[in-house]
GUPAVO-697708 format. One line per field, with one value per atom (N, C-alpha, C): residue number from 1; x, y negated, z negated. Coordinates in steps of 0.05 Angstrom, whole numbers. Example, Ala and Ser with C-alpha at 12.3 -4.5 7.8 and 13.67 -1.06 7.14 Angstrom:
2
num	c(1:1:1:2:2:2) .
px	c(264:246:264:257:273:258) .
py	c(114:90:66:45:21:-1) .
pz	c(-156:-156:-156:-142:-143:-157) .
end
This chain:
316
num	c(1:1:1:2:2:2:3:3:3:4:4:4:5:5:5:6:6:6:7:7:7:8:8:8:9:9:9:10:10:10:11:11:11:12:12:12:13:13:13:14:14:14:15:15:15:16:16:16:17:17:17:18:18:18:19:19:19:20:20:20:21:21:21:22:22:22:23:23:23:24:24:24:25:25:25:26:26:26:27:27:27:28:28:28:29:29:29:30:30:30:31:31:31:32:32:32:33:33:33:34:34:34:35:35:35:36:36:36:37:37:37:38:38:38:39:39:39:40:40:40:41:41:41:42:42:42:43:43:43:44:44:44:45:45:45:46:46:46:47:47:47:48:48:48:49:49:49:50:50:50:51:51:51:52:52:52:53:53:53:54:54:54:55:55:55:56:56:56:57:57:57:58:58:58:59:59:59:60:60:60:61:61:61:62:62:62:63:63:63:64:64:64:65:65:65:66:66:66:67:67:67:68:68:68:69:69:69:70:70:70:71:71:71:72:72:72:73:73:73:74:74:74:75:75:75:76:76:76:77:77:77:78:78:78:79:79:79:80:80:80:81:81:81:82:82:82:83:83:83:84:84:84:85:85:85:86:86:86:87:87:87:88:88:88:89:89:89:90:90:90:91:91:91:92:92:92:93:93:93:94:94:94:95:95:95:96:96:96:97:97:97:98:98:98:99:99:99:100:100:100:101:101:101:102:102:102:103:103:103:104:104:104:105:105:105:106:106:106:107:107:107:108:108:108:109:109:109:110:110:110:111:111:111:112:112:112:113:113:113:114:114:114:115:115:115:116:116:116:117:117:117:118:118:118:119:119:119:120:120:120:121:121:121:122:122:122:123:123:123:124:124:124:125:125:125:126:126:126:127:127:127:128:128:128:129:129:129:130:130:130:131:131:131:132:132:132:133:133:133:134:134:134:135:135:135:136:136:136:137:137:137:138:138:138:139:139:139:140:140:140:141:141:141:142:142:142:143:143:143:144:144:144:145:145:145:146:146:146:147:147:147:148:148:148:149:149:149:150:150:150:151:151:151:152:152:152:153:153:153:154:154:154:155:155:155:156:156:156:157:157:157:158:158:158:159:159:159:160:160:160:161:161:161:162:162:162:163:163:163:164:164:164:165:165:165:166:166:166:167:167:167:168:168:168:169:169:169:170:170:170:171:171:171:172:172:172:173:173:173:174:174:174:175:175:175:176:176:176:177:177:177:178:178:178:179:179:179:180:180:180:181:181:181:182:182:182:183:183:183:184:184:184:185:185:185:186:186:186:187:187:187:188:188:188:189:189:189:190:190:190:191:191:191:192:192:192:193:193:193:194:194:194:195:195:195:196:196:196:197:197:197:198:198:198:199:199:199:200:200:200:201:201:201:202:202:202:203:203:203:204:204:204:205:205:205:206:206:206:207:207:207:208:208:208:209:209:209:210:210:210:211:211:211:212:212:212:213:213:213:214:214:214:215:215:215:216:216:216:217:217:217:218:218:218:219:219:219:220:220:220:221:221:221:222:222:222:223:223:223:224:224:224:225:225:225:226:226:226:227:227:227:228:228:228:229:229:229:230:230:230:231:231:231:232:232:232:233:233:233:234:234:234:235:235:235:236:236:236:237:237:237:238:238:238:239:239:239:240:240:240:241:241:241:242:242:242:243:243:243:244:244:244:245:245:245:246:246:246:247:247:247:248:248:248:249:249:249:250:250:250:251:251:251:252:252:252:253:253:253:254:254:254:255:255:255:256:256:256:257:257:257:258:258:258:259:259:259:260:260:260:261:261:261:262:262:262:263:263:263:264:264:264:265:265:265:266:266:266:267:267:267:268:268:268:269:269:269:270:270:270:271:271:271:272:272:272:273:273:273:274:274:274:275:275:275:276:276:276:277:277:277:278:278:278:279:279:279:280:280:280:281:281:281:282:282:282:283:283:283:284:284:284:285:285:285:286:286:286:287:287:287:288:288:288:289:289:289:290:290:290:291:291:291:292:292:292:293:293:293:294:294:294:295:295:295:296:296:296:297:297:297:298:298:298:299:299:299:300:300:300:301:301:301:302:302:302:303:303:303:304:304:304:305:305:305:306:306:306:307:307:307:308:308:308:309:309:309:310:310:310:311:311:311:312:312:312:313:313:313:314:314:314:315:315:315:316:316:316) .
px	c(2980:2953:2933:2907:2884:2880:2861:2848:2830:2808:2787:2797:2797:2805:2801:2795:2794:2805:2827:2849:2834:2805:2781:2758:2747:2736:2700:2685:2657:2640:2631:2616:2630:2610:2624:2646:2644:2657:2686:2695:2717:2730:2717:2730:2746:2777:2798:2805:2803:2819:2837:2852:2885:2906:2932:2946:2954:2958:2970:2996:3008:3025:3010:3016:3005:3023:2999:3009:3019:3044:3054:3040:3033:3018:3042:3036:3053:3050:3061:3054:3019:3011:2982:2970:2975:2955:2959:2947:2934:2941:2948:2950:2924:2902:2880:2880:2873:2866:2849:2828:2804:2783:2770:2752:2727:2720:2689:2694:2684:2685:2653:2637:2612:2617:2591:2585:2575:2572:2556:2562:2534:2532:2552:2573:2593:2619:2620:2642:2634:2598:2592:2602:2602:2601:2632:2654:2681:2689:2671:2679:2661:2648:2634:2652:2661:2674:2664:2630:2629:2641:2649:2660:2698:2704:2737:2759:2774:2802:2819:2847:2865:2864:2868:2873:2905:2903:2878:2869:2838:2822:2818:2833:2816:2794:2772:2743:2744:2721:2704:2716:2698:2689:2696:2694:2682:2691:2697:2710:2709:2714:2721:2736:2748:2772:2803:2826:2833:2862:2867:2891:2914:2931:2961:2985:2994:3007:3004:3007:3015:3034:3026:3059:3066:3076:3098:3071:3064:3054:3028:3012:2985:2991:2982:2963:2937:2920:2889:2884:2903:2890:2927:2919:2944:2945:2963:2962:2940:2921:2899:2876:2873:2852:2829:2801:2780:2760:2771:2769:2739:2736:2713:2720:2709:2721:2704:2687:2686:2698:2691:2704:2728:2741:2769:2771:2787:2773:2801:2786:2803:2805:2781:2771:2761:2768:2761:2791:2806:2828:2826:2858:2852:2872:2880:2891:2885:2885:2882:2899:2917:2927:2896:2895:2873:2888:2874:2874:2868:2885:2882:2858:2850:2840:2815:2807:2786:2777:2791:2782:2773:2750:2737:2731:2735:2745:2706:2711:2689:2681:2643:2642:2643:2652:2659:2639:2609:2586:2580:2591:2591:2604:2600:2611:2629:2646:2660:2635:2623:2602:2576:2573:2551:2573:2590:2602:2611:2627:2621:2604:2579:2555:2532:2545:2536:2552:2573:2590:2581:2575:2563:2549:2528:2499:2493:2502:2490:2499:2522:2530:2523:2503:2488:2459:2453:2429:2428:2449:2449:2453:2468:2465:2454:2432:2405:2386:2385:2362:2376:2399:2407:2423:2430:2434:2435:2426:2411:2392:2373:2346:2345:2347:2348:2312:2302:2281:2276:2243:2234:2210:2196:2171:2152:2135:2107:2126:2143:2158:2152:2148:2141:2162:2165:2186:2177:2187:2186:2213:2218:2241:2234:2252:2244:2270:2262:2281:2280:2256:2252:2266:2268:2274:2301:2325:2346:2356:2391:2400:2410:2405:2401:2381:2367:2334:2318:2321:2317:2331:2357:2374:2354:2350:2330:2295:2298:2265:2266:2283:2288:2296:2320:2331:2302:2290:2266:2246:2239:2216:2230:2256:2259:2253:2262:2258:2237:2207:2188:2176:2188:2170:2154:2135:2114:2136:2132:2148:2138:2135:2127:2149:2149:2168:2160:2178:2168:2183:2173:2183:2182:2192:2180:2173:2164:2149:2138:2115:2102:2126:2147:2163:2177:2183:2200:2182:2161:2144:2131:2135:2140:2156:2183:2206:2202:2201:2199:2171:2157:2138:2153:2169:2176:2197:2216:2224:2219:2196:2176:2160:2160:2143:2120:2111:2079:2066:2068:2053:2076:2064:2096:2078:2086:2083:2091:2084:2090:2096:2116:2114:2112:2119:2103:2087:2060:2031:2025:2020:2015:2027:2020:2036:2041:2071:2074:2067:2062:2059:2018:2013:1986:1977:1995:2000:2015:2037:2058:2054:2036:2033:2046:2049:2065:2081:2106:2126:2144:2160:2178:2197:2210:2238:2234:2238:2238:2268:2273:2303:2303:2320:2313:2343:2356:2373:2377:2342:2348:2348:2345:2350:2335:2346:2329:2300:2297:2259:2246:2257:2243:2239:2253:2258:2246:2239:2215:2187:2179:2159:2158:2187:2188:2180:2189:2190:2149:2141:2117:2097:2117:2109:2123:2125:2145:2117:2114:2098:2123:2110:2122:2146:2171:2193:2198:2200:2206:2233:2241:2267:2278:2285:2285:2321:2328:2351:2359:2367:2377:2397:2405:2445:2443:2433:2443:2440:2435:2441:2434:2412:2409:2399:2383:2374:2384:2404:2413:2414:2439:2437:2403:2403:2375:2386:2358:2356:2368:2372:2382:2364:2356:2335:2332:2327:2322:2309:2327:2320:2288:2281:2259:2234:2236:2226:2223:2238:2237:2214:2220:2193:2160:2171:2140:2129:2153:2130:2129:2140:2140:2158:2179:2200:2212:2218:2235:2260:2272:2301:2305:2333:2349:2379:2387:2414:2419:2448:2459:2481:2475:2492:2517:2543:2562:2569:2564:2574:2604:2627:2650:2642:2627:2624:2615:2606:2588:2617:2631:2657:2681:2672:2687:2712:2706:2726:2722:2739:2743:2716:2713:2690:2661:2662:2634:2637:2659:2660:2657:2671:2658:2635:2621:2588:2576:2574:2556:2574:2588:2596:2585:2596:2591:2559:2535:2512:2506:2514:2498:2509:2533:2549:2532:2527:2510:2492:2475:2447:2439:2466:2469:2475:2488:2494:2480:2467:2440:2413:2414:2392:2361:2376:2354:2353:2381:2386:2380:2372:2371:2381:2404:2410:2408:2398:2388:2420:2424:2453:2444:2436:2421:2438:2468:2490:2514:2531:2559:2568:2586:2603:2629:2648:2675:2683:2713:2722:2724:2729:2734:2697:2682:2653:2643:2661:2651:2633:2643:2632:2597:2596:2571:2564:2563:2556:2551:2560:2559:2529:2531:2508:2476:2490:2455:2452:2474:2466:2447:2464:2455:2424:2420:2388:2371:2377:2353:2341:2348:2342:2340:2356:2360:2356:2356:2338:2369:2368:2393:2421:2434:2470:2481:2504:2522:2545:2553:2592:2610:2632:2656:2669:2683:2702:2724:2749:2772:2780) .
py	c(-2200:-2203:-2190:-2177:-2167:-2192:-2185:-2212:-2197:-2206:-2201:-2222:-2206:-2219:-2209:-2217:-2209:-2217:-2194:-2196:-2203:-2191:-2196:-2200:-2219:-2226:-2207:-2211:-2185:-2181:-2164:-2147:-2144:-2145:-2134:-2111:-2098:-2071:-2081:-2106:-2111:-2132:-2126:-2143:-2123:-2137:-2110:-2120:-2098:-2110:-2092:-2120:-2100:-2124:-2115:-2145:-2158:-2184:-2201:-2224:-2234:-2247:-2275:-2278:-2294:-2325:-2347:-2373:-2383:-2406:-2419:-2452:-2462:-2489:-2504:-2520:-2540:-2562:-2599:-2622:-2620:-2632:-2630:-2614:-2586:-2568:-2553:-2535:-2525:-2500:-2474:-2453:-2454:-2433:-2426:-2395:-2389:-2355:-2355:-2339:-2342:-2317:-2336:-2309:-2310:-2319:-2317:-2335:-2323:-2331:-2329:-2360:-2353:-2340:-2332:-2314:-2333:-2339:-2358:-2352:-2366:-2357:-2368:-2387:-2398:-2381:-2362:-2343:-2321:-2322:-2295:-2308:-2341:-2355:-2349:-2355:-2350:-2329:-2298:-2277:-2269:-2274:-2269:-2283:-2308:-2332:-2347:-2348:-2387:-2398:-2398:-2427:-2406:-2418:-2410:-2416:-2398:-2401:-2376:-2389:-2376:-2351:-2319:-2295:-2293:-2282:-2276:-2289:-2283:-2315:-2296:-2307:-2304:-2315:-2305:-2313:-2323:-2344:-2352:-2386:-2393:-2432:-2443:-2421:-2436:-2413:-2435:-2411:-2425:-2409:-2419:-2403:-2423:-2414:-2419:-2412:-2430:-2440:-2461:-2473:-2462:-2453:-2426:-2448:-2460:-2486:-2511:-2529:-2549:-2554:-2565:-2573:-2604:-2606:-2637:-2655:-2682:-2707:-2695:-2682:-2672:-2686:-2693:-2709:-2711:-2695:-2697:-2668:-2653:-2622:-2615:-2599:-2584:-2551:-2541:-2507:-2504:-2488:-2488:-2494:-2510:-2531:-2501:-2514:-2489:-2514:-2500:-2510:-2496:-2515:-2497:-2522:-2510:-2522:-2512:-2522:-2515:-2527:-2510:-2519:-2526:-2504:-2504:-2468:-2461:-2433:-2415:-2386:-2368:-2370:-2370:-2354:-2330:-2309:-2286:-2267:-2274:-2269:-2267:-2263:-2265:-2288:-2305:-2330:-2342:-2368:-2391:-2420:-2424:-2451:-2467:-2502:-2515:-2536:-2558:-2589:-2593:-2609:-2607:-2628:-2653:-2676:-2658:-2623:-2615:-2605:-2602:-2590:-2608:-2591:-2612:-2595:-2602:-2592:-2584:-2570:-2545:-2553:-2558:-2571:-2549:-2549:-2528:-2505:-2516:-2506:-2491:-2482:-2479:-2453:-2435:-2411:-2406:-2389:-2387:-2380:-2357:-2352:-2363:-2379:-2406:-2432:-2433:-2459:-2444:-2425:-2412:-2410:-2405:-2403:-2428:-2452:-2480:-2495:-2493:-2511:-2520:-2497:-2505:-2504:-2489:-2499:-2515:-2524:-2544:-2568:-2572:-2602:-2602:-2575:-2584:-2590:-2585:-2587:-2621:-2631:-2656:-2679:-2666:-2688:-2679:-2663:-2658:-2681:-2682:-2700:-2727:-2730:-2758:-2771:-2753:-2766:-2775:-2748:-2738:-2754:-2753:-2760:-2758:-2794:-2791:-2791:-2768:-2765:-2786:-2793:-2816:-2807:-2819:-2813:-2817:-2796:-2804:-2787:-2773:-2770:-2738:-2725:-2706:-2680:-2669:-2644:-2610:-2607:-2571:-2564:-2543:-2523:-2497:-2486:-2460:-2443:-2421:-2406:-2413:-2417:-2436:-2424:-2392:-2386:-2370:-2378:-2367:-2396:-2382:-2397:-2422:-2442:-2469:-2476:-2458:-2466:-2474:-2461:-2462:-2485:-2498:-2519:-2541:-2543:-2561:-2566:-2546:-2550:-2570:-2551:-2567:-2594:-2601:-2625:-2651:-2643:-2654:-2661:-2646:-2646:-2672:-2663:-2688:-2718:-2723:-2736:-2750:-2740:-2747:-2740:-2725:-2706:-2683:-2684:-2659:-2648:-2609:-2606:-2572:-2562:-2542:-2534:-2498:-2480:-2458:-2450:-2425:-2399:-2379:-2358:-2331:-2307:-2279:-2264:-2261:-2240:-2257:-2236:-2247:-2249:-2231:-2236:-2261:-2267:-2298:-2324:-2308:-2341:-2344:-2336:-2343:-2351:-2344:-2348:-2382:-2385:-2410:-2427:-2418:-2439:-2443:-2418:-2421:-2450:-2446:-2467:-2494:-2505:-2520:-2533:-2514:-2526:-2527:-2549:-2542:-2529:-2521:-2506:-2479:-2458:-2433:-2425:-2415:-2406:-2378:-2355:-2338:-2328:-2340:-2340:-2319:-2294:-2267:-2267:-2269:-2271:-2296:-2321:-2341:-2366:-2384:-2399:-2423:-2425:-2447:-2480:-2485:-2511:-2515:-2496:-2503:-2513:-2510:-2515:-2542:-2550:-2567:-2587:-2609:-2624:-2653:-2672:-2699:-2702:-2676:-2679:-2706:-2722:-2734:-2729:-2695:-2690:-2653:-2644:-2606:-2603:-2582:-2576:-2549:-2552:-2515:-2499:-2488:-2474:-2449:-2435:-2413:-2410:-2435:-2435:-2431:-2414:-2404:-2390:-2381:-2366:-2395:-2414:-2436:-2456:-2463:-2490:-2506:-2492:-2503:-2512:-2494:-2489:-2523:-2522:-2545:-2571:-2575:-2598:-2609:-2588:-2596:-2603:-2597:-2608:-2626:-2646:-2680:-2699:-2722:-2737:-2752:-2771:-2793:-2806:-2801:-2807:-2793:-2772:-2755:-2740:-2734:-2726:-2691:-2678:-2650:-2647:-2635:-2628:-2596:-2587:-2562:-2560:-2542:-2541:-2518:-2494:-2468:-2449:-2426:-2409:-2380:-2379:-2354:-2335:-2347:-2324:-2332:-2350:-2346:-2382:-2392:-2420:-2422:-2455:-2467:-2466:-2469:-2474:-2501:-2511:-2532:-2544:-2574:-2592:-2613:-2619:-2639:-2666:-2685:-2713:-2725:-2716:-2726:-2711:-2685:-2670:-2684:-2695:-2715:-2737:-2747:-2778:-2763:-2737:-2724:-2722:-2709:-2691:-2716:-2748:-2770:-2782:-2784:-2798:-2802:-2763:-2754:-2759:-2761:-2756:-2722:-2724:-2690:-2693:-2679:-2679:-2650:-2644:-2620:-2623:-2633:-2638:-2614:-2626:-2605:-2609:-2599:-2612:-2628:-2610:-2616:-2654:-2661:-2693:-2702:-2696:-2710:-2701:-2689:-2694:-2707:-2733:-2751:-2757:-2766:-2779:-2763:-2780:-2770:-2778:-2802:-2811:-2795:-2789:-2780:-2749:-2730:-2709:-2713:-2725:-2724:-2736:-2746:-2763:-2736:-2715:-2698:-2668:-2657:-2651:-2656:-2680:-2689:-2685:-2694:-2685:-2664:-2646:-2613:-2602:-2605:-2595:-2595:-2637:-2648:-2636:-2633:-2623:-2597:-2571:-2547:-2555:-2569:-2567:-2575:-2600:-2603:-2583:-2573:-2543:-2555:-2580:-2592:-2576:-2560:-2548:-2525:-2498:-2473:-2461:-2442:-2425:-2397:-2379:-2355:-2341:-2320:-2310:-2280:-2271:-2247:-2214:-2216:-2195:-2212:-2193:-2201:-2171:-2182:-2153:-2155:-2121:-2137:-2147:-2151:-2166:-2147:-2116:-2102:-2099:-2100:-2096:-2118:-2142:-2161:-2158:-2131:-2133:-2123:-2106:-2103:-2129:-2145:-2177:-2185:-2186:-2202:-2191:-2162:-2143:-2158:-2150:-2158:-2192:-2210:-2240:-2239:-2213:-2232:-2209:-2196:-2179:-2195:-2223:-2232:-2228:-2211:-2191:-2205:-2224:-2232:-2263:-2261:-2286:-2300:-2324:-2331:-2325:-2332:-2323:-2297:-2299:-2285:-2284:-2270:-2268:-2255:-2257:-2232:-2238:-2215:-2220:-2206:-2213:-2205:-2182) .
pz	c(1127:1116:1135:1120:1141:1156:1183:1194:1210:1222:1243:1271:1290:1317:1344:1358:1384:1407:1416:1435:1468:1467:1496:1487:1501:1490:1510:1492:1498:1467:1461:1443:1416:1397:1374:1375:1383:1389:1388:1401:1414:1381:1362:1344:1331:1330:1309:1281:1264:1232:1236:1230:1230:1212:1220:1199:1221:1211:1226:1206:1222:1202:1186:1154:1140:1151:1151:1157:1141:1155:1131:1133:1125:1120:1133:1159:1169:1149:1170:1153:1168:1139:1145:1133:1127:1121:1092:1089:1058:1065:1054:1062:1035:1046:1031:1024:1006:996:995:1017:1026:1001:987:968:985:1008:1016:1049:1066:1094:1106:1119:1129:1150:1158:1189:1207:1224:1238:1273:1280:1311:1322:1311:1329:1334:1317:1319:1333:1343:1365:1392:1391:1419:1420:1403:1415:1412:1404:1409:1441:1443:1473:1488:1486:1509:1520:1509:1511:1500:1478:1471:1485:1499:1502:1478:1475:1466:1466:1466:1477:1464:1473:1453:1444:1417:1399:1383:1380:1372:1344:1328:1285:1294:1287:1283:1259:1256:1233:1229:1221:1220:1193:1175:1153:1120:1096:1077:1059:1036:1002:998:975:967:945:943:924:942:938:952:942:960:948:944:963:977:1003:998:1017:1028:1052:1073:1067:1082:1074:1081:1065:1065:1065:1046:1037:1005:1000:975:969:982:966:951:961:941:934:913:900:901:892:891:862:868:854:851:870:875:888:878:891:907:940:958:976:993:1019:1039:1066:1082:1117:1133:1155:1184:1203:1223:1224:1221:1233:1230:1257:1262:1252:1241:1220:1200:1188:1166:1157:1180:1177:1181:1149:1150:1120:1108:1069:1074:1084:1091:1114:1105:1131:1130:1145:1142:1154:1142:1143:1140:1161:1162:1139:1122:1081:1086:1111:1107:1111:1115:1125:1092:1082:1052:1029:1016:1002:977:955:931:919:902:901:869:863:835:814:791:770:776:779:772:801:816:846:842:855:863:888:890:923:944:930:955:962:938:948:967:948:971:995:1006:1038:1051:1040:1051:1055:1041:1037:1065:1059:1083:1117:1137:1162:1168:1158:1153:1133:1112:1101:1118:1131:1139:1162:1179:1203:1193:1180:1171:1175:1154:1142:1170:1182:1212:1223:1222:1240:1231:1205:1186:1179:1181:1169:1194:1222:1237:1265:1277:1303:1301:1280:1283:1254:1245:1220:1210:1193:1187:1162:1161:1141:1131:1116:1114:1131:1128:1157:1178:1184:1209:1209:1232:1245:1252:1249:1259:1262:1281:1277:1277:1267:1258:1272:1289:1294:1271:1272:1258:1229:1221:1192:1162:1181:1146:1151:1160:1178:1162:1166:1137:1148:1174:1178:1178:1186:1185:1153:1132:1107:1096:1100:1096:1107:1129:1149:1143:1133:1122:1101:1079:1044:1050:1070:1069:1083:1096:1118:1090:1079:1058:1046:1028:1011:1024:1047:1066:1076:1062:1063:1098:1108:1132:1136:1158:1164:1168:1160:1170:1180:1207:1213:1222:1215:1219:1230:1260:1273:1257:1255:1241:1262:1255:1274:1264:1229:1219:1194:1179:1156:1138:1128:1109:1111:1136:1139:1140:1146:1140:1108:1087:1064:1053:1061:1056:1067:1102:1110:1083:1075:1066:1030:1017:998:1006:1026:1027:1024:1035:1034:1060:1074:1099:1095:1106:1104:1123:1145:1169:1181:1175:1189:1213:1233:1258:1258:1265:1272:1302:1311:1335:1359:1343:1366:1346:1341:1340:1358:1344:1359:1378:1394:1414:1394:1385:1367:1379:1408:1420:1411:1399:1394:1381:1354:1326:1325:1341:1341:1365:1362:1383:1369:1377:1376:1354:1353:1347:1344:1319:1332:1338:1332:1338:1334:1354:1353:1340:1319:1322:1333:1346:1363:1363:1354:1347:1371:1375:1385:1413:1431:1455:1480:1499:1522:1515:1488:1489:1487:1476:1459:1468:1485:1490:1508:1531:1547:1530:1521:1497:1478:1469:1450:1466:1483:1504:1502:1504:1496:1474:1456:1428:1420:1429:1431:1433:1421:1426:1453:1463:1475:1469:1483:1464:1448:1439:1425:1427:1407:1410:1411:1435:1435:1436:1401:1387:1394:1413:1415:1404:1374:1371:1361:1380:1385:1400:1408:1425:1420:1398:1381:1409:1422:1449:1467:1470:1508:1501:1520:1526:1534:1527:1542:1569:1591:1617:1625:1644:1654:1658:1649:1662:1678:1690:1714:1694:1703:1689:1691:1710:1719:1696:1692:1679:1646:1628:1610:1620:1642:1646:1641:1658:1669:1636:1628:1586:1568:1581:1562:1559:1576:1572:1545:1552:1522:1515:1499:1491:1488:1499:1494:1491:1460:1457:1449:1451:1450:1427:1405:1380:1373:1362:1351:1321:1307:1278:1276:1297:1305:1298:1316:1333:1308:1280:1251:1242:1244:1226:1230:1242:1252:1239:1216:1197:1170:1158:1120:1104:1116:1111:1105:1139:1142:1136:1130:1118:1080:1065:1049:1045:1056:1060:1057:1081:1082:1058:1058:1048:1019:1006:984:971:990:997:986:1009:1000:968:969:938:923:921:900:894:917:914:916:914:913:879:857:827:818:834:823:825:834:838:864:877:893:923:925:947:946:958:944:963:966:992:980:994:1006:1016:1004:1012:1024:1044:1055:1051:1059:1056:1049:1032:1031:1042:1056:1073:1070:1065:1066:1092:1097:1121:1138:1132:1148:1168:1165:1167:1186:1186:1204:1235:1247:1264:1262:1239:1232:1222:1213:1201:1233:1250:1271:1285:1287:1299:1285:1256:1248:1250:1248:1258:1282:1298:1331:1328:1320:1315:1304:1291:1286:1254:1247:1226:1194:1195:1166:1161:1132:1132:1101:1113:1100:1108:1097:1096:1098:1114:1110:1114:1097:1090:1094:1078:1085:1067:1053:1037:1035:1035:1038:1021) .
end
């Protein structure tokens, strides 16, 4: 079967399509026929080598798809079943064996490349707002990256939620997009200083890291909660504990969706969620490119440029 992989890890450059041998579904798992694979910054982090793993690393988190076969003592999906599924890595393949307890069956009214493109950003979105910092009414937030396809998840899900909700953006086209979503206040952040606009925050979500994040720290009321769970420009800086008492004796967490997908439970909880409210039409996702698989490393280029607003994919 094709697959995307990288034998060293560095630069796009260093990603190969080539074949590799197709998996056979151990006990436990699903062999999937992948019709749609997301893109996401977590497959630039284990192609660069922050996040480590052994070579060669199949890239990609996250997929839809239809179930081919099962291994011994799987009982929740069958051959046929139209599946999606994140976090569990190699999906940037035209097969993937998958933890079957990781797959979660796909509603009639749902598409492969809306449910791929729903899966890890919608279920970070959802434990950003329902459980990092579960948002309420009257409650306060900024979003940077507002109209970037967690950011747009994070806005919509915050609004329903009954929260302020301001969003940093980097051009006029994305801050419509962020307000179509439904923010009420967008930032353009190379024009103006978003901490001017964004003062007694109850919770920053900050995705993009080292440009941002000092910055955010100051738009926290007292106690306030500063959510970094990404890396779009560079890890954040390291902070000194003391530095939290000085801006208000803040809270700071470094969230993984990994750690919200604890159980069966709490996967179909959030899971279940976004679907819902992707058939119900309460969710709206923004699908920016579909690329084939061979092209991935161009998909990865324009992720890490900044450039696009919404999703993106691959297809086998």
């Amino acid at each position: 079967m094709k697959a995307v992989f990288v034998e060293q890890t560095g630069g796009p450059e260093n990603l190969k399509y080539a074949d590799i041998p197709k998996p056979s579904p151990a006990a436990g798992q699903a062999l999937v026929k992948i019709a749609a694979s997301g893109v996401n910054f977590i497959d630039v982090y284990f192609r660069t080598g922050l996040y480590p793993a052994p070579p060669p690393i199949v890239l990609g988190n996250e997929a839809a798809g239809t179930v081919e076969a099962v291994g011994p003592d799987v009982t929740n999906v069958l051959p046929g079943d139209r599946v999606a599924y994140a976090m569990a890595r190699g999906s940037y393949a035209e097969y993937a064996a998958v933890p079957a307890w990781q797959l979660v069956k796909i509603p009639d009214s749902v598409d492969f490349q809306t449910a791929a493109a729903a899966m890890l950003q919608g279920m970070t979105a959802h434990y950003l707002t329902h459980s990092t910092y579960p948002l309420k009414a009257g409650d306060s937030c900024l979003i940077h990256a507002a109209a970037g396809g967690t950011g747009a998840l994070l806005v919509q899900m915050a609004k329903m939620l009954g929260a302020h909700v301001i969003g940093t953006v980097g051009s006029e086209e994305k801050a419509q997009q962020a307000k179509a979503a439904g923010a009420d206040e967008v930032v353009i952040y190379t024009k103006e200083d978003f901490t001017a606009k964004a003062k007694g925050m109850n919770v920053v979500y900050d995705s993009v890291g080292k440009s941002t994040f000092m910055q955010s720290l100051d738009c926290l009321r007292p106690r306030g909660l500063m959510v970094n769970f990404g890396n779009a420009s560079g890890p954040a800086p390291d902070v000194p504990p003391l530095l939290l008492t000085q801006k208000g004796s803040l809270f700071l967490t470094r969230p993984s969706l990994a750690h919200h997908l604890a159980t069966q439970e709490e996967l179909d909880w959030r899971a279940g969620d976004v679907l819902k409210w992707i058939a119900q039409g309460k969710l709206k996702l923004r699908i920016h490119k579909v690329y084939p698989l061979a092209e991935a490393a161009q998909a990865q280029r324009d992720l890490e440029g900044r450039g696009t607003t919404g999703k993106l994919l691959l297809t086998p």
